[in-house]
C-alpha positions as CSV (number, residue, x, y, z in Angstrom):
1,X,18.4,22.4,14.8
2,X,15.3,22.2,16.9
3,X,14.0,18.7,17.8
4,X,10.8,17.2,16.1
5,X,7.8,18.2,17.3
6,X,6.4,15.2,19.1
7,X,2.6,14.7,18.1
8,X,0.6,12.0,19.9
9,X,-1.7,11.4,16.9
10,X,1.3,10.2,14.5
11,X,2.2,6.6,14.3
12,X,5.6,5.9,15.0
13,X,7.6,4.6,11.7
14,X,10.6,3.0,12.0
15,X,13.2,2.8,8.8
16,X,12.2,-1.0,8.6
17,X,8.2,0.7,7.7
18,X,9.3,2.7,5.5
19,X,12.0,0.0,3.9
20,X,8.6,-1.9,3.5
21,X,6.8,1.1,2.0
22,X,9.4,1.1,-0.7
23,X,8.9,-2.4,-1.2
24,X,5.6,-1.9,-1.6
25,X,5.3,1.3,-4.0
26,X,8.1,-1.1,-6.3
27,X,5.9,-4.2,-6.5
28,X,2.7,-2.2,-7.4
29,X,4.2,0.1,-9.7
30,X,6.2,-3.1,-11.5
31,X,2.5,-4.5,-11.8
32,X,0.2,-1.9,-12.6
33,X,2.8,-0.1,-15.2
34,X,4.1,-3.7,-16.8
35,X,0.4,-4.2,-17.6
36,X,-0.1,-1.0,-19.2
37,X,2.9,-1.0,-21.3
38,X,0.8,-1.6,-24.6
39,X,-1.5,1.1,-23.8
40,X,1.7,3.3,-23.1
41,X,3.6,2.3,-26.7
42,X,0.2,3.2,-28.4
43,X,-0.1,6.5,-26.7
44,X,3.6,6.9,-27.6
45,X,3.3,6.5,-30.9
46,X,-0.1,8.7,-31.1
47,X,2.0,11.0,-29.7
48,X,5.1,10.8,-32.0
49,X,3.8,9.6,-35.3
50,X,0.8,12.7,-36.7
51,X,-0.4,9.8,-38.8
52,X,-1.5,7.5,-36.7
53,X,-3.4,10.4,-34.6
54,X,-6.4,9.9,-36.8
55,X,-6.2,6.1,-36.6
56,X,-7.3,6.2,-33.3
57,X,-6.2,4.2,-30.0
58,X,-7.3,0.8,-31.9
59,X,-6.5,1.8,-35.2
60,X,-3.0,2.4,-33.7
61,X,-2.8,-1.0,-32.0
62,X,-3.9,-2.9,-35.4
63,X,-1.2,-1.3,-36.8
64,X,1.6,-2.1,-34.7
65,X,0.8,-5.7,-34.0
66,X,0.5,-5.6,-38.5
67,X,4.0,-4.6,-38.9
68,X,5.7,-5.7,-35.9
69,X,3.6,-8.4,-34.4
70,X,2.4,-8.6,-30.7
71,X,6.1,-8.1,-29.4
72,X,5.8,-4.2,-30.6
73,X,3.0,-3.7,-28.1
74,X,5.8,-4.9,-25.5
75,X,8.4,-2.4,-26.4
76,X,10.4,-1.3,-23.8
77,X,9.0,-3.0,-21.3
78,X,12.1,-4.0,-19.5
79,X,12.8,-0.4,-19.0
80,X,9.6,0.3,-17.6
81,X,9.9,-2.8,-15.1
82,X,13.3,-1.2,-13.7
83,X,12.5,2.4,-14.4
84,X,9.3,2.5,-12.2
85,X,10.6,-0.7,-9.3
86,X,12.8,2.5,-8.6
87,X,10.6,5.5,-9.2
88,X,7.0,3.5,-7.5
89,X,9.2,2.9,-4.2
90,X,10.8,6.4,-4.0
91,X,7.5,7.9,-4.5
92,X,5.0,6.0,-2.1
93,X,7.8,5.6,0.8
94,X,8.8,9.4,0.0
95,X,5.2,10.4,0.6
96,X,4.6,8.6,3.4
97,X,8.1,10.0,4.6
98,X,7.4,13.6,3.4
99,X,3.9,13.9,4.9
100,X,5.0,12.8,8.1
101,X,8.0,15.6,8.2
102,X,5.6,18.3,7.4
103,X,3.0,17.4,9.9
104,X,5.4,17.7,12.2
105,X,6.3,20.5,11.3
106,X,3.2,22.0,11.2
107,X,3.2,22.9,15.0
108,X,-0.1,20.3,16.0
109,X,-2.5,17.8,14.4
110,X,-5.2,20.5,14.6
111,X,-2.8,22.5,12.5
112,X,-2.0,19.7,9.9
113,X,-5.6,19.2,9.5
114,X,-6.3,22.6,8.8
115,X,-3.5,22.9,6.2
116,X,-3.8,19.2,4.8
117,X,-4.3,20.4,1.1
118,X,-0.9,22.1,1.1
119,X,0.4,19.1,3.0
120,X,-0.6,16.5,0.6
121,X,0.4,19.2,-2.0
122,X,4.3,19.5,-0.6
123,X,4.5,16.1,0.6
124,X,3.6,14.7,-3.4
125,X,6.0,17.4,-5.1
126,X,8.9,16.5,-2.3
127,X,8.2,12.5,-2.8
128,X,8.5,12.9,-7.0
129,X,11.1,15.1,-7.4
130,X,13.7,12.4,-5.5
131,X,11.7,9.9,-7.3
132,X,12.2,11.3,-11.1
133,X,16.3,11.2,-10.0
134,X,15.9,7.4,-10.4
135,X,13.2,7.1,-13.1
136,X,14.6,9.5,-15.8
137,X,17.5,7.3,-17.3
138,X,15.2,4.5,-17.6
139,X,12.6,6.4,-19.1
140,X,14.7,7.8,-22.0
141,X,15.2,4.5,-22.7
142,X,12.0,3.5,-23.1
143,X,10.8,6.4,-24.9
144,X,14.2,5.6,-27.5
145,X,13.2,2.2,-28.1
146,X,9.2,2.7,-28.3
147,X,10.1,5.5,-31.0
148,X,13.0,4.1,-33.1
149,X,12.4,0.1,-33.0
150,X,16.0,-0.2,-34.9
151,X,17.7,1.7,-31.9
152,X,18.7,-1.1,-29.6
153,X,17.0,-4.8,-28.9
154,X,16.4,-4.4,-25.1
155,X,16.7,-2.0,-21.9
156,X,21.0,-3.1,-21.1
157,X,22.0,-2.3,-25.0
158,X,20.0,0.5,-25.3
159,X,21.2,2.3,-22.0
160,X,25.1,1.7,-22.6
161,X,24.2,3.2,-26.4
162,X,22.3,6.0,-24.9
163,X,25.2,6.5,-22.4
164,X,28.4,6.3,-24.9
165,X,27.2,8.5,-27.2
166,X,25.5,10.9,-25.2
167,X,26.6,10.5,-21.4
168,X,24.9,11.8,-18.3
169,X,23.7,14.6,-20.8
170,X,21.5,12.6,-23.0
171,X,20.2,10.2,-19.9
172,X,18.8,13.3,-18.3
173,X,17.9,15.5,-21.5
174,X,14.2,14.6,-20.5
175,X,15.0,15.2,-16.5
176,X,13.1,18.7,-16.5
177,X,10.1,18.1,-18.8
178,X,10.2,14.4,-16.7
179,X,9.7,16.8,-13.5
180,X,7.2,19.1,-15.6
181,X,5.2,16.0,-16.4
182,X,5.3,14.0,-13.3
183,X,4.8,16.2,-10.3
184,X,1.2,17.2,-11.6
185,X,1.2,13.8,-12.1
186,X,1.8,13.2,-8.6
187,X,-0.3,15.9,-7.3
188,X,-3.5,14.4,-9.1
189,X,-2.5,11.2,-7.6
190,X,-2.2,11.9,-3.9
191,X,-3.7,15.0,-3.2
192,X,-7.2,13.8,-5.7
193,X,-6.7,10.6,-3.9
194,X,-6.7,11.6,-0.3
195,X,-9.5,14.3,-0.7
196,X,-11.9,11.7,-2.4
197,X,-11.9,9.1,0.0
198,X,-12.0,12.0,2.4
199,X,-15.2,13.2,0.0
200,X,-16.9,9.4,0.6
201,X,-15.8,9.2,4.6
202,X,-17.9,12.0,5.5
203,X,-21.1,10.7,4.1
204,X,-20.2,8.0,6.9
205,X,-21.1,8.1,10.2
206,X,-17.7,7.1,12.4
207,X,-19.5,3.1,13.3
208,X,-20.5,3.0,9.6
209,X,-16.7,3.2,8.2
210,X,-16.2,0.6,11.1
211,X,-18.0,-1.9,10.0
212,X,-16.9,-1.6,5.8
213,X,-16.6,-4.9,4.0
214,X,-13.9,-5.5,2.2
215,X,-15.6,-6.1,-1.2
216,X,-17.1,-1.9,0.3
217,X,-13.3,-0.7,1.1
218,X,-12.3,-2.2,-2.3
219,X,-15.1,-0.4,-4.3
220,X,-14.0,2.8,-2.3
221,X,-10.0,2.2,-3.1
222,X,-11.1,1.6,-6.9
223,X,-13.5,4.7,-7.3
224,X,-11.0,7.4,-5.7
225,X,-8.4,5.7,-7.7
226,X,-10.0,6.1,-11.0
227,X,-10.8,9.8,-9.8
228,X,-7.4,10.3,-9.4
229,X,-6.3,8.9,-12.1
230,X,-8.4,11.1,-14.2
231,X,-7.0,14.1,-12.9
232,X,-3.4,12.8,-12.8
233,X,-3.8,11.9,-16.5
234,X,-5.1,15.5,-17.5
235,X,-2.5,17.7,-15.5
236,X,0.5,15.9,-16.6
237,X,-0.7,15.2,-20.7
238,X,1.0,18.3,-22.3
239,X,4.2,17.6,-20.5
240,X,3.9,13.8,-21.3
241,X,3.8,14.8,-24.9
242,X,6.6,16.8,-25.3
243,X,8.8,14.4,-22.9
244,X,8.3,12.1,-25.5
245,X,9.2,14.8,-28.1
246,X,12.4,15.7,-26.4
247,X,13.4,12.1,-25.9
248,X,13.2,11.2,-29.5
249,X,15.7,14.2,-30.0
250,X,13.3,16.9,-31.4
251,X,13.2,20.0,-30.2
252,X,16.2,22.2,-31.7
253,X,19.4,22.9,-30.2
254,X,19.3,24.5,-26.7
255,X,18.7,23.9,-23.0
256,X,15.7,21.7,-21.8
257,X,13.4,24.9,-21.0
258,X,14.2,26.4,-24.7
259,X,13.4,22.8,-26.2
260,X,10.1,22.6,-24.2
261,X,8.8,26.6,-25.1
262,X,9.6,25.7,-28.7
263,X,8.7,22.7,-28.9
264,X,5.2,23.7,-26.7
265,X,4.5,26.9,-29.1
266,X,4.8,23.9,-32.8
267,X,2.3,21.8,-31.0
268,X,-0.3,24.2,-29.3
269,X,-3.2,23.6,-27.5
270,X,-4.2,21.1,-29.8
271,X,-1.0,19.1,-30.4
272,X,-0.1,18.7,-26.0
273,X,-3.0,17.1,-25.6
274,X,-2.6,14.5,-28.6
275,X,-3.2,11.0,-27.0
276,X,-5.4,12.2,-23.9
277,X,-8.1,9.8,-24.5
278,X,-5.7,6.7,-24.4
279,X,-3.9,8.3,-21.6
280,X,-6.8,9.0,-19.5
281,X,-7.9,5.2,-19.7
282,X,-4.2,4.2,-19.0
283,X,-3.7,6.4,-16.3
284,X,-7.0,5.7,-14.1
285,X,-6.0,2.3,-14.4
286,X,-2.3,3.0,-13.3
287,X,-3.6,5.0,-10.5
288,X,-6.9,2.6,-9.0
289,X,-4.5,-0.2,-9.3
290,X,-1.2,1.0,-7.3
291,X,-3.1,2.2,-4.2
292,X,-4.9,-1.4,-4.2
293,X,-1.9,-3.3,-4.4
294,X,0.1,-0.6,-2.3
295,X,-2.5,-1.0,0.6
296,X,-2.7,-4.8,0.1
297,X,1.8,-5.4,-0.2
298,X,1.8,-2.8,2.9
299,X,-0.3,-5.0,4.8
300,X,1.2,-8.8,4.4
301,X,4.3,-7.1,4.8
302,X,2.8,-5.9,7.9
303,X,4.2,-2.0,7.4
304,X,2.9,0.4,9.7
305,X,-0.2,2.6,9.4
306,X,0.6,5.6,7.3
307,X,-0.1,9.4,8.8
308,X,-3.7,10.3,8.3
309,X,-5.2,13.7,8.5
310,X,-8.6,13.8,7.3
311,X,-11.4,16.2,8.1
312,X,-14.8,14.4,9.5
């Protein structure tokens, strides 16, 4: 195997960076998702109850906290907490990790500059396919116990259920829509994310983006966050839907591709993009939020500078 190509523009990351990039992508995923985990059991049920569709995002929310109280707007929580600590650390450290890899292998900076869309592209889909490995137990869990409240009473009874009845099989029923739903997902994040604050960077001149406040590199974090966000949410919607679908056991008999096409061609158009709204407004909040507290962990752990390869 040939050596690395040695690139004098890279930084040089160490395992104890990237340990601390994992630790960073955990912490801010653990935050931003634990405070959208009401947002997420409203869009859940939207999603898996054609009643409350016409209720509305409040509507839905009045009606949970009626019959269940406020603790139904905290469902599955504790699966959300461990699912994305794992998932939010494989995917920021795996980007950071990816990215790197394939500007290397892209020959020369120039060269990774000139290809950066594919880059942030390969280095997103790389990053969340390890990452969905560690999230998709977890996340049938979550999706059981938001959509049967009589299935189990927290994350540890309802993943030893899940796993005596159903095994390995059932855990990772939802693995390929999970993949189907969160490497768009990903995409919109990182590659929407990198070309907007490209986007506001070139309206700069080079002393101007010197001299940025704080309160200005905030506002600019926030803004191509909520962009991102936006796009993220709309990419990954029809495969959020029938995830859910497939993890309340719908779908038929068959393998995970013939649950999704049949499951797909029931809902149409209409029916995979149930829930957007709420969705939308949960997911540009996800989004702003992790790379704010990613960039703010990274630095009082003192982690390394990422790779950057920005046009000007």
């Amino acid at each position: 195997m040939a050596p690395p190509v040695v690139i004098e523009q890279l930084p040089n990351l160490t395992g104890v960076d990237y340990a601390k990039f994992f630790a960073s992508g955990s912490a801010c995923c653990i935050l931003s998702h634990g405070a959208m985990v009401p947002i997420d059991v409203v869009k859940t049920r939207i999603q898996l109850e054609p009643k409350l569709k016409k209720l509305g995002m409040v509507g839905t929310g009045r009606s949970i906290i009626a019959e269940e109280g406020l603790r139904g707007l905290a469902t599955g929580f504790g699966s959300t907490a461990v699912g994305y600590a794992l998932q939010g650390g494989a995917k920021f450290a795996g980007y950071e990790f990816a990215k790197k890899k394939l500007v290397e292998a892209s020959g020369s900076y120039e060269a990774a500059v000139e290809h950066r869309t594919a880059i942030y592209l390969g280095g997103a889909a790389i990053a969340e396919f390890f990452a969905d490995i560690l999230l998709t137990p977890a996340e049938a869990v979550r999706i059981r116990l938001v959509s049967d409240r009589h299935y189990a009473t927290n994350l540890a009874t309802g993943f030893k259920r899940m796993a005596t009845e159903g095994g390995l099989s059932e855990l990772y029923a939802g693995f390929i829509p999970i993949l189907a739903k969160q490497i768009p997902y990903a995409v919109g994040q990182f590659l929407v994310n990198e070309l907007a604050h490209e986007a506001v960077y070139r309206q700069m001149s080079e002393t101007r983006r010197a001299y940025l406040t704080a309160t200005e590199q905030t506002g600019i974090t926030l803004g191509c966050g909520i962009t991102a966000g936006v796009a993220a949410a709309v990419l990954s919607q029809p495969a959020d839907t029938l995830l859910s679908q497939i993890n309340k056991g719908q779908g038929g008999k068959g393998s995970a591709a013939v649950k999704l096409v049949r499951l797909a061609k029931e809902a149409g158009p209409v029916g995979l993009f149930a829930g957007l709204g709420p969705r939308i407004l949960m997911t540009a909040g996800l989004v702003s939020s992790q790379f704010l507290l990613y960039g703010a962990i990274k630095d009082a752990l003192g982690a390394g500078k990422g790779v950057e390869i920005h046009k000007d």
